[in-house]
C-alpha positions in Angstrom: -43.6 21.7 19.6 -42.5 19.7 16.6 -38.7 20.4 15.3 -38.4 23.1 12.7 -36.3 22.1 9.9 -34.8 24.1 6.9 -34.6 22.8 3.6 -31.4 21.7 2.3 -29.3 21.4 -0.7 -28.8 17.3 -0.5 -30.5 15.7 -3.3 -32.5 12.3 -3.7 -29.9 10.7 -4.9 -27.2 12.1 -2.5 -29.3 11.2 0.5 -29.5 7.9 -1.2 -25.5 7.3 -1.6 -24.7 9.3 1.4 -27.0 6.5 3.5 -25.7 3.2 1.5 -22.2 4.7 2.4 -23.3 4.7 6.2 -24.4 0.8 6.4 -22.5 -1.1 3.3 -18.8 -1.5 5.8 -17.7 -2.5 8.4 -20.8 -4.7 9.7 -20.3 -6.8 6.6 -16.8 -7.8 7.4 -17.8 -7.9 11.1 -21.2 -10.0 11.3 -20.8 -12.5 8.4 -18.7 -14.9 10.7 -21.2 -14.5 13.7 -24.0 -14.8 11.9 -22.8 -18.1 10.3 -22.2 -19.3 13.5 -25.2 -19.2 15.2 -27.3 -19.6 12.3 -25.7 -22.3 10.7 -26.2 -23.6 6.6 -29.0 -21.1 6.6 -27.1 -17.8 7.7 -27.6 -16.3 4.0 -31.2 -17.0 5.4 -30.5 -15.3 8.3 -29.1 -11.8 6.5 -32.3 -12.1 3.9 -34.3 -12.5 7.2 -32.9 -9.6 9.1 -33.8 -7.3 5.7 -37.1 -8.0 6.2 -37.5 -7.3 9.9 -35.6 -4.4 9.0 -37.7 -3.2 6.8 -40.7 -3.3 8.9 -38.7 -1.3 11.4 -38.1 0.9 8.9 -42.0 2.0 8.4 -42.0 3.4 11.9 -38.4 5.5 11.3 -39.7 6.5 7.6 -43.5 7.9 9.2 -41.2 9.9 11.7 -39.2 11.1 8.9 -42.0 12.3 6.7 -43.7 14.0 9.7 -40.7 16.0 11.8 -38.0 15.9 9.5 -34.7 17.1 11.6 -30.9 17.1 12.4 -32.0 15.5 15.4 -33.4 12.3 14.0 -34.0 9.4 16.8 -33.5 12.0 19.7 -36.2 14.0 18.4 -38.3 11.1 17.3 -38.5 9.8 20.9 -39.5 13.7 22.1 -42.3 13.7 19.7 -43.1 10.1 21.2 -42.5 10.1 24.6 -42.2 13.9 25.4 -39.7 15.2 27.8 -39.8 11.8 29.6 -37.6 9.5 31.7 -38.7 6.5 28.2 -37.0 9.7 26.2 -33.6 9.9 27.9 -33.1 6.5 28.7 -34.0 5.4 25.0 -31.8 7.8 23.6 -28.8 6.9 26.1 -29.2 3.4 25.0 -29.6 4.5 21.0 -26.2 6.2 21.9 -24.6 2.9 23.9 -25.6 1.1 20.9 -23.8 3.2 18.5 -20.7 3.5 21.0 -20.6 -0.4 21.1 -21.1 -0.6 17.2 -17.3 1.6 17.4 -15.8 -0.9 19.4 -16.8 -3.7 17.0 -15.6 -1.7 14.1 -12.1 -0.9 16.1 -11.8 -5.1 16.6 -12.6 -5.7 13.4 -10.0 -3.2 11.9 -7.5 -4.9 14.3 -8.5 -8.2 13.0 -8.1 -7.6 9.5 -5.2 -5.7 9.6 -3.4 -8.6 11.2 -4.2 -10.8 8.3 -1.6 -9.2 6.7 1.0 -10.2 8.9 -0.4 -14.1 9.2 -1.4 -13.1 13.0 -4.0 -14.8 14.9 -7.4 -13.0 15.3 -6.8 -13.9 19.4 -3.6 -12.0 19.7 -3.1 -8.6 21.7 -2.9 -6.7 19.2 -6.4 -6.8 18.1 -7.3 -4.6 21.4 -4.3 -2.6 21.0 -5.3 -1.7 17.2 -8.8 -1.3 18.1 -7.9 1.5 20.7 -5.2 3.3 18.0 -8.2 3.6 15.7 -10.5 5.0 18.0 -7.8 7.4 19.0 -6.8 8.5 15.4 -11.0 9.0 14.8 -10.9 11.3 17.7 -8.3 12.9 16.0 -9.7 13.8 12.8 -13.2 14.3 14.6 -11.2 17.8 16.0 -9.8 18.1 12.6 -14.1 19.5 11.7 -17.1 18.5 9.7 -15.7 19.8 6.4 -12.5 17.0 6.6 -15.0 14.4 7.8 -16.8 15.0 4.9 -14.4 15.1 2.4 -13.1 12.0 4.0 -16.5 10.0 3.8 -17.2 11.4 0.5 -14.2 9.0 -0.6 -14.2 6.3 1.3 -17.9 5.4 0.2 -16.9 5.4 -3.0 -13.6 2.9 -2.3 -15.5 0.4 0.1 -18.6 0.1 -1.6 -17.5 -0.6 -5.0 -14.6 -2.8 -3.2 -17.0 -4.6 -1.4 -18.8 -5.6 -5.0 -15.6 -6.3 -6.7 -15.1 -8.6 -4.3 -18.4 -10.5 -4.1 -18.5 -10.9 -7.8 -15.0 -11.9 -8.5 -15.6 -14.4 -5.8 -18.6 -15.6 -6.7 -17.2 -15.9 -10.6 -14.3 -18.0 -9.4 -16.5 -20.1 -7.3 -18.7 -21.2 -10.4 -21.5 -19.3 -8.5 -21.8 -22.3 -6.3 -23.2 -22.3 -2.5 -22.5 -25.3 -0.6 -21.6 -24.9 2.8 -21.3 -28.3 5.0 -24.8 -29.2 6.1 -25.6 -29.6 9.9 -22.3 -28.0 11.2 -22.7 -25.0 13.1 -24.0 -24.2 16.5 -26.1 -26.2 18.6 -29.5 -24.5 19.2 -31.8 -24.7 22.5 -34.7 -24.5 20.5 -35.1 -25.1 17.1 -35.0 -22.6 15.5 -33.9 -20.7 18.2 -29.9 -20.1 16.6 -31.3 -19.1 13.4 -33.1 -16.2 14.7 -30.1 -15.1 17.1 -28.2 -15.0 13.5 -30.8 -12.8 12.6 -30.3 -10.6 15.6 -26.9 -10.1 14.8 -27.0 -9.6 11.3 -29.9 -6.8 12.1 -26.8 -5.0 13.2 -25.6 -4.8 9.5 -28.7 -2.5 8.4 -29.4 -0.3 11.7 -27.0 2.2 9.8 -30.4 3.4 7.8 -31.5 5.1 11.4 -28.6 7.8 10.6 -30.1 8.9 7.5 -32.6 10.4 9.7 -30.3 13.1 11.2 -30.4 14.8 7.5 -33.4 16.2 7.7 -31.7 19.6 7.3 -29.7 19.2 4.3 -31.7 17.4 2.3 -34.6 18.7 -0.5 -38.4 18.1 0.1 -36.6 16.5 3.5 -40.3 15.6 4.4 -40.6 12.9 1.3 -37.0 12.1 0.7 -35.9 11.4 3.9 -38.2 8.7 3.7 -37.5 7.3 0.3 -33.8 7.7 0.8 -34.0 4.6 3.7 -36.2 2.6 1.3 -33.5 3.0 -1.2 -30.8 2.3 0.8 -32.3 -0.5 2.5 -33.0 -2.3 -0.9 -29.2 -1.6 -2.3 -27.7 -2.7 1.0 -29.6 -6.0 1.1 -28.3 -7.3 -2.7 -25.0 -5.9 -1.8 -24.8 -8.1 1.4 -26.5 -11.6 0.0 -24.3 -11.1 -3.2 -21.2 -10.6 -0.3 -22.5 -13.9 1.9 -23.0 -15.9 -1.6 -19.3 -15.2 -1.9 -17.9 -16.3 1.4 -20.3 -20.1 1.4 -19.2 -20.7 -2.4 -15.3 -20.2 -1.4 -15.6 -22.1 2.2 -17.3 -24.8 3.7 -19.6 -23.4 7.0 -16.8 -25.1 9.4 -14.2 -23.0 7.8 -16.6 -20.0 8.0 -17.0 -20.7 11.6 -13.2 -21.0 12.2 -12.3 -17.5 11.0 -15.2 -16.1 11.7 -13.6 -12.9 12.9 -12.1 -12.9 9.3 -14.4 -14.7 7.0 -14.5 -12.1 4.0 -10.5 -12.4 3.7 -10.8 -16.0 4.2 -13.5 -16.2 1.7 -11.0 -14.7 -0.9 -8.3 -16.8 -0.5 -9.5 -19.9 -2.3 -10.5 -17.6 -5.4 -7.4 -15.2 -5.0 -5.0 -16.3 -3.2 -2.9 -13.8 -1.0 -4.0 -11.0 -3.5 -7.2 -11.6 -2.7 -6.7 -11.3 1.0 -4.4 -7.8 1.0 -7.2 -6.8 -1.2 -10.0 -7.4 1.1 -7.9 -6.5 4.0 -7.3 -3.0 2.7 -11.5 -2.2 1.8 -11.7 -3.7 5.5 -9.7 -1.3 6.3 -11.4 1.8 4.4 -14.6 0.7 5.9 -13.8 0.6 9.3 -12.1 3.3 9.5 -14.4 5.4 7.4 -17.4 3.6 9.4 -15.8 4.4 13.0 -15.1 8.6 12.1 -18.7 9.0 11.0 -20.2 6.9 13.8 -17.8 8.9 16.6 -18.9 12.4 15.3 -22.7 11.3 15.3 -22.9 10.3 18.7 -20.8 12.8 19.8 -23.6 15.3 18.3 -26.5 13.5 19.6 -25.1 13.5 23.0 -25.0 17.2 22.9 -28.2 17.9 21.6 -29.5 15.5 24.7 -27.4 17.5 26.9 -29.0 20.6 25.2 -33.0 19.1 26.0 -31.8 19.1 29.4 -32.0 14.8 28.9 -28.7 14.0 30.6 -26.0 15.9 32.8 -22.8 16.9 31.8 -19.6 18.2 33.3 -16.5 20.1 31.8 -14.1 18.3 34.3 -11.5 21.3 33.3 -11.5 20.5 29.5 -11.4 23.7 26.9 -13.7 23.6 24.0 -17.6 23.3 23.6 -20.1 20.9 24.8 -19.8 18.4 21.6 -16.1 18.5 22.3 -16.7 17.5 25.8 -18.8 14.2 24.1 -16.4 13.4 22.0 -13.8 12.8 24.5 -16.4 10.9 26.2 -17.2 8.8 23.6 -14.3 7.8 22.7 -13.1 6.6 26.0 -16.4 4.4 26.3 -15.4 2.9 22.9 -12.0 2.1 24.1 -12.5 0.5 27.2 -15.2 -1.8 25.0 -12.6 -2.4 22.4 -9.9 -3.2 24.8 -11.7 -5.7 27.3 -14.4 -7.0 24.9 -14.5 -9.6 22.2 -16.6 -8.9 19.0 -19.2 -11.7 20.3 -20.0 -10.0 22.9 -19.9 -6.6 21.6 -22.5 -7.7 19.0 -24.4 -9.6 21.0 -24.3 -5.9 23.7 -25.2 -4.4 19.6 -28.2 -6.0 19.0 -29.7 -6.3 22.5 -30.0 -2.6 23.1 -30.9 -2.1 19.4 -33.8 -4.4 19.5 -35.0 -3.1 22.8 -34.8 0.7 21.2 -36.3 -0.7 18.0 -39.7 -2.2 20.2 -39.8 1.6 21.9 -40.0 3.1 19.1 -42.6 0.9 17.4 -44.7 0.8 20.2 -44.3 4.4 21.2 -45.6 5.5 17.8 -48.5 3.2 17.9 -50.3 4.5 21.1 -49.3 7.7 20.4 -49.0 9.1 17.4 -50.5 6.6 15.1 -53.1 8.6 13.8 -51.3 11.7 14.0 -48.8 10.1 11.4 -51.7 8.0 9.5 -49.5 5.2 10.1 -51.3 1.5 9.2 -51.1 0.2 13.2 -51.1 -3.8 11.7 -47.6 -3.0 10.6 -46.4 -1.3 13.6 -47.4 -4.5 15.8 -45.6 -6.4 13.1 -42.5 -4.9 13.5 -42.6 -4.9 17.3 -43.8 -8.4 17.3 -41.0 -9.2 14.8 -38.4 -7.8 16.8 -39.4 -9.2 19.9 -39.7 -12.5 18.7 -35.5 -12.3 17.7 -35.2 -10.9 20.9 -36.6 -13.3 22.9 -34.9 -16.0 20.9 -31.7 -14.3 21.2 -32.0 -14.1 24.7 -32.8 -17.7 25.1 -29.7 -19.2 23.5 -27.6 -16.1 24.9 -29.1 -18.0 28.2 -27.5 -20.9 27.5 -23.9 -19.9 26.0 -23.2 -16.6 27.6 -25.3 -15.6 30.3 -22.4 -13.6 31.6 -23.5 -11.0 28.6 -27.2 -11.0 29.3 -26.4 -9.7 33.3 -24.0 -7.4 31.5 -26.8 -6.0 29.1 -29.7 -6.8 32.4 -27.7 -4.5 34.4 -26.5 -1.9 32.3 -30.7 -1.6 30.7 -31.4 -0.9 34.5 -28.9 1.5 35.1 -29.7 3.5 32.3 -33.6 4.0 33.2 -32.7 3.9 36.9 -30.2 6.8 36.4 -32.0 8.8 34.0 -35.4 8.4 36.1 -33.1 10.3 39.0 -32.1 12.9 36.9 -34.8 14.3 35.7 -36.3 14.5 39.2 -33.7 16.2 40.2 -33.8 18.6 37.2 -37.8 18.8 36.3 -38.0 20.3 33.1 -38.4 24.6 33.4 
């Protein structure tokens, strides 16, 4: 049975600034330095490039959308899909991995920047330790309810997104709207080609935040067209924003200094044009966005977990705490996103990010083509784009991943096993009634 829905009282143009809110942060400050990287000169390229793969993902997400419009957005999605299915759970479990180990870059990142302040190195201690107090104050005001988290986010959108703009324009205006990063420095790829499109699989990351507009299908108006039009939107604002920020950083630093404080490139970016104003100011809407970014994320998966635990999708156990099953997966979350933050870098916890995104992503694109394609009168040509699109990043990724870190592709090999392994056993063990 499709999801029933109920109309809300969330306008166009709140869905629209509630959803930029959601991906202009923290994956900005987070990616710009690992894109560059791995994509070189081109990694401008690289963030233009990811908006247009994202926005071919985006046809599958916005068909869904206009057809079962829901608070349960991708869980729901993959129900319609796959039905009650082990390709369900597992999908879902790795949707929520994904989002988990997005909260553990965000807690580095805030760790990062905040030491900026204090002329720290980005390798010290005290990122981890920083990352795990942020988590742990997120839980915090998670228990706090939805009405302070949403007078919270409410706010912060406001501050990071029109700091994030100040900032790329000021920057860009003391620059002399120049670009000219070194030529040729940068990583060394194993094919060619092959480091530009594992940029691109990073900065993909920066615009998966338009899959959590799909979890207001219940509070917004004409959900069924909105919805839709609302990740268009936000898509479209959230791709000038981030080429007008990446402009900024290559016209204030050469790619090797890019590369150096990659960690930390947008507070490095406003030092030349700035000075030390600059950088406490960039610090501090670093700071609103991750922290901002890391609430909303934590309450979100805490809910979806629920609501898997509700389809009877995934066990769950109590283990003697009070309160109701979302306040059980809060607690779990969080502890997963600590012991991420604490033992893993951000490389790795993007590279984690954008593997189990990408493989969700080709689920869901191919999931919809066999079955529901018709069903959602959805052009099939630009379903195999998109999977064919996101494989081809994948693959590449994989391939210089190979190479530089295979440690992380075992990590992500065993850990993509696992998850359909485990699920496969649970639902034999609890067939659905």
């Amino acid at each position: 049975m499709h999801s029933q829905y109920q109309s809300g009282s969330l306008s166009l143009l709140g869905t629209i600034s509630m959803g930029t809110g959601v991906m202009i942060g923290a994956g900005i400050f987070a990616l710009t330095g690992q894109v560059a990287e791995l994509a070189g000169a081109l990694f401008p390229l690289a963030f233009l490039t990811a908006a247009i793969v994202s926005g071919f993902s985006a046809y599958s997400y916005i068909k869904l959308a206009n057809a079962y419009p829901s608070a349960g957005g991708i869980a729901m999605y993959l129900k319609e899909i796959y039905g009650h299915s082990n390709m369900t759970g597992a999908c879902a479990l790795l949707m929520v991995f994904s989002m988990v180990i997005n909260e553990s870059l965000v807690g580095r990142t805030f760790g990062t920047y905040t030491l900026q302040l204090f002329d720290v190195k980005d390798d010290s201690p005290l990122v981890p330790v920083l990352a795990v107090g942020l988590i742990a104050v997120a839980f915090l005001v998670n228990l706090s309810g939805n009405r302070v988290i949403g007078s919270l986010s409410q706010i912060t959108a406001f501050l990071k997104i029109g700091g994030i703009i100040v900032f790329a324009v000021i920057t860009l205006w003391a620059a002399g709207f120049s670009f000219e990063p070194t030529i040729g420095a940068g990583s060394e790829n194993i094919l060619p080609g092959s480091g530009f499109l594992a940029g691109v699989a990073i900065a993909i990351l920066s615009y998966k935040g338009f899959t959590t507009i799909t979890t207001s299908g219940d509070e917004v108006k004409n959900p069924r067209k909105n919805v839709g039009r609302a990740i268009a939107a936000s898509l479209l604002i959230c791709t000038i924003v981030y080429l007008l920020v990446v402009f900024a950083v290559a016209s204030n630093l050469s790619l090797d200094q890019i590369i150096q404080s990659k960690n930390f490139a947008l507070a490095e970016a406003a030092r030349p044009a700035l000075g030390q104003y600059g950088v406490w100011f960039t610090v501090a809407i670093a700071i609103i966005a991750t922290t901002s970014g890391i609430i909303a994320s934590i309450f979100a998966v805490s809910r979806m977990l629920a609501m898997l635990t509700d389809m009877n999708l995934i066990p769950h156990r109590h283990f003697g705490m009070p309160g109701n099953i979302q306040t059980h997966t809060l607690v779990y979350t969080v502890v997963l996103a600590a012991i991420l933050a604490a033992f893993f870098d951000l490389s790795r916890i993007a590279s984690l990010g954008a593997i189990f995104y990408l493989v969700i992503d080709i689920a869901i694109h191919w999931g919809v083509f066999r079955n529901l394609r018709e069903e959602l009168n959805a052009d099939g040509k630009i379903l195999l784009a998109a999977g064919i699109f996101d494989m081809v990043v994948l693959g590449a990724f994989v391939i210089l991943k190979g190479g530089s870190d295979p440690i992380i592709l075992l990590i992500a090999g065993t850990s993509l096993f696992l998850t359909f392994l485990g699920e496969n056993l649970f639902l034999k063990a609890h067939p659905k009634s």
